[in-house]
C-alpha positions in Angstrom: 102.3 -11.0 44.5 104.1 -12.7 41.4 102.1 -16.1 41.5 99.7 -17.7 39.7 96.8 -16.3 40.9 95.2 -19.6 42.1 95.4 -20.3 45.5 93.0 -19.6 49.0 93.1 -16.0 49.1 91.8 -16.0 45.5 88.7 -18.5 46.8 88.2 -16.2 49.6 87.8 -13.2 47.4 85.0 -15.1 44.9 83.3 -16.5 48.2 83.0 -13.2 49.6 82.0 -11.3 46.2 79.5 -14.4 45.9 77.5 -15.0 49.4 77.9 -10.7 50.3 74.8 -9.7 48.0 73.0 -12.9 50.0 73.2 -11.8 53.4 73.0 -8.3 52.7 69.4 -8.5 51.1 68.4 -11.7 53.5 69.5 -8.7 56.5 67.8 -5.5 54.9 64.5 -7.8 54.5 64.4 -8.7 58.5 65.0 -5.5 58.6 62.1 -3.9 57.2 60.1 -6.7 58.5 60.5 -5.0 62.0 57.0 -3.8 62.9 56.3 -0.2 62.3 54.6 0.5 65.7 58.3 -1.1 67.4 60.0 2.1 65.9 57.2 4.6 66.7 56.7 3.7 70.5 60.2 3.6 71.3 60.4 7.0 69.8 57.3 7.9 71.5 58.2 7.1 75.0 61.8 9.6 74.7 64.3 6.7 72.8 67.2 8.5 70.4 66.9 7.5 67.0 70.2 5.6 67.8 68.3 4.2 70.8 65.6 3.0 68.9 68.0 1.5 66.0 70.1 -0.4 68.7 67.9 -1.4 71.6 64.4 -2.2 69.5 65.3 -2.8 66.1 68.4 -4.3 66.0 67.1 -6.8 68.5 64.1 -7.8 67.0 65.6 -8.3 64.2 68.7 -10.6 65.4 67.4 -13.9 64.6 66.7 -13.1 61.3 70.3 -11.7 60.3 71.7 -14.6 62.7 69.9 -16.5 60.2 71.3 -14.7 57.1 74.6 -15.5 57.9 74.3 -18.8 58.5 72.3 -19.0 54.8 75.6 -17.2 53.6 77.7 -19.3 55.4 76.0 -22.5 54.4 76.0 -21.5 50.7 79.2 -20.8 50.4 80.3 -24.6 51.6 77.7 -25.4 48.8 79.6 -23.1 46.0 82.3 -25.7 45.3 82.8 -25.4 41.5 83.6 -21.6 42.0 85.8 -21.9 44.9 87.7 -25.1 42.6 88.5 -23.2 39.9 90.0 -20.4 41.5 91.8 -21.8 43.8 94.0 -24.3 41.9 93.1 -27.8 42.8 96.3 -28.8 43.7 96.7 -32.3 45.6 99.8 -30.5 47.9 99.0 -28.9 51.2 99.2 -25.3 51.0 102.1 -22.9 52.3 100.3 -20.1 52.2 97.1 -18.1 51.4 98.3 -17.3 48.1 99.4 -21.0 47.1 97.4 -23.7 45.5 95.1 -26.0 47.5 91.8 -28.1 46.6 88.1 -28.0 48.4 87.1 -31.1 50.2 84.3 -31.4 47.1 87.1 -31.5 44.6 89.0 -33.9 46.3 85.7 -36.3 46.2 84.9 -36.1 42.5 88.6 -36.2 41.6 89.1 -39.4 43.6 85.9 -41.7 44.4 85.7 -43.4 40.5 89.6 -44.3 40.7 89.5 -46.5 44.3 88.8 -49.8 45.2 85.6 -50.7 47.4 87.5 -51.2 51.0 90.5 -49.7 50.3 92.0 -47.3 52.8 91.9 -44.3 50.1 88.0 -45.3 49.5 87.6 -45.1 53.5 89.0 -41.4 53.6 87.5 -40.4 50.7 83.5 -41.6 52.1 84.6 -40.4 55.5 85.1 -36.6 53.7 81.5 -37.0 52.3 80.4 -38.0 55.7 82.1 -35.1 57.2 80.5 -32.5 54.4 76.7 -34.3 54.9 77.3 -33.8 58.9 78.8 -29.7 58.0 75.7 -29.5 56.4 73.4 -31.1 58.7 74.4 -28.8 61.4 74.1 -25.8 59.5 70.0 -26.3 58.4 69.8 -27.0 62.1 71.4 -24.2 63.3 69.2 -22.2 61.2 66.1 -24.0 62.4 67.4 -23.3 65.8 67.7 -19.4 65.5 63.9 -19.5 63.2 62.3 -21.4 66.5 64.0 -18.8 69.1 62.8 -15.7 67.0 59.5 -17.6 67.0 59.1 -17.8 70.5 59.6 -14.1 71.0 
């Protein structure tokens, strides 16, 4: 494209290359940790294979790769020193997906030691770490929620 090579599609690309090998081993674990006898008596009362894969498998094993995404997804808020250096750290807002732009992380570190106590930049800068603690809050309890309903089936 002619730029710099720092900007959001470049953090997208490290994110993805990052969390992918995550969710893919988190899913082929729930996976194999389908019960053996769920494969054999769906084939034994006249399921496909595809049957089988889609209607028993598949199923049984959705809150565990619900699960592994939201791991992935989670992480991936939490891989900020990555995502900072490829992606510019630039104070601007962005134009577009190739253009420099900073993380919310980045923004906190760069600016919390160089405010005053009450000031309206302090304010917006703890409200940012309020809004990452709450982003993360909800994601462990989305993940608790999906772990209790695979429990209770």
């Amino acid at each position: 494209f002619g730029g710099s090579g720092f900007g959001i599609l470049s953090g997208t690309i490290v994110l993805f290359v990052m969390i992918l090998p995550t969710i893919t081993s988190m899913t082929v674990d729930t996976l194999k940790s389908v019960p053996r006898h769920y494969r054999e008596s769906a084939l034994a009362i006249g399921a496909t294979r595809w049957q089988m894969i889609y209607k028993v498998v598949l199923r049984a094993a959705t809150p565990g790769i619900l699960t592994a995404i939201v791991f992935g997804m989670a992480r991936a808020f939490g891989e900020a020193l990555a995502v900072q250096m490829v992606i510019g750290n630039a104070a601007l807002m962005p134009h577009n997906l190739i253009s420099p732009a900073s993380t919310l992380t980045s923004v906190l570190t760069m600016g919390i030691g160089n405010t005053v106590m009450g000031s309206l930049q302090n304010n917006v800068l703890w409200t940012l770490a309020m809004i990452l603690l709450l982003m993360s809050l909800v994601f462990n309890l989305i993940v608790r929620a999906i772990g209790r309903r695979g429990e209770m089936k």
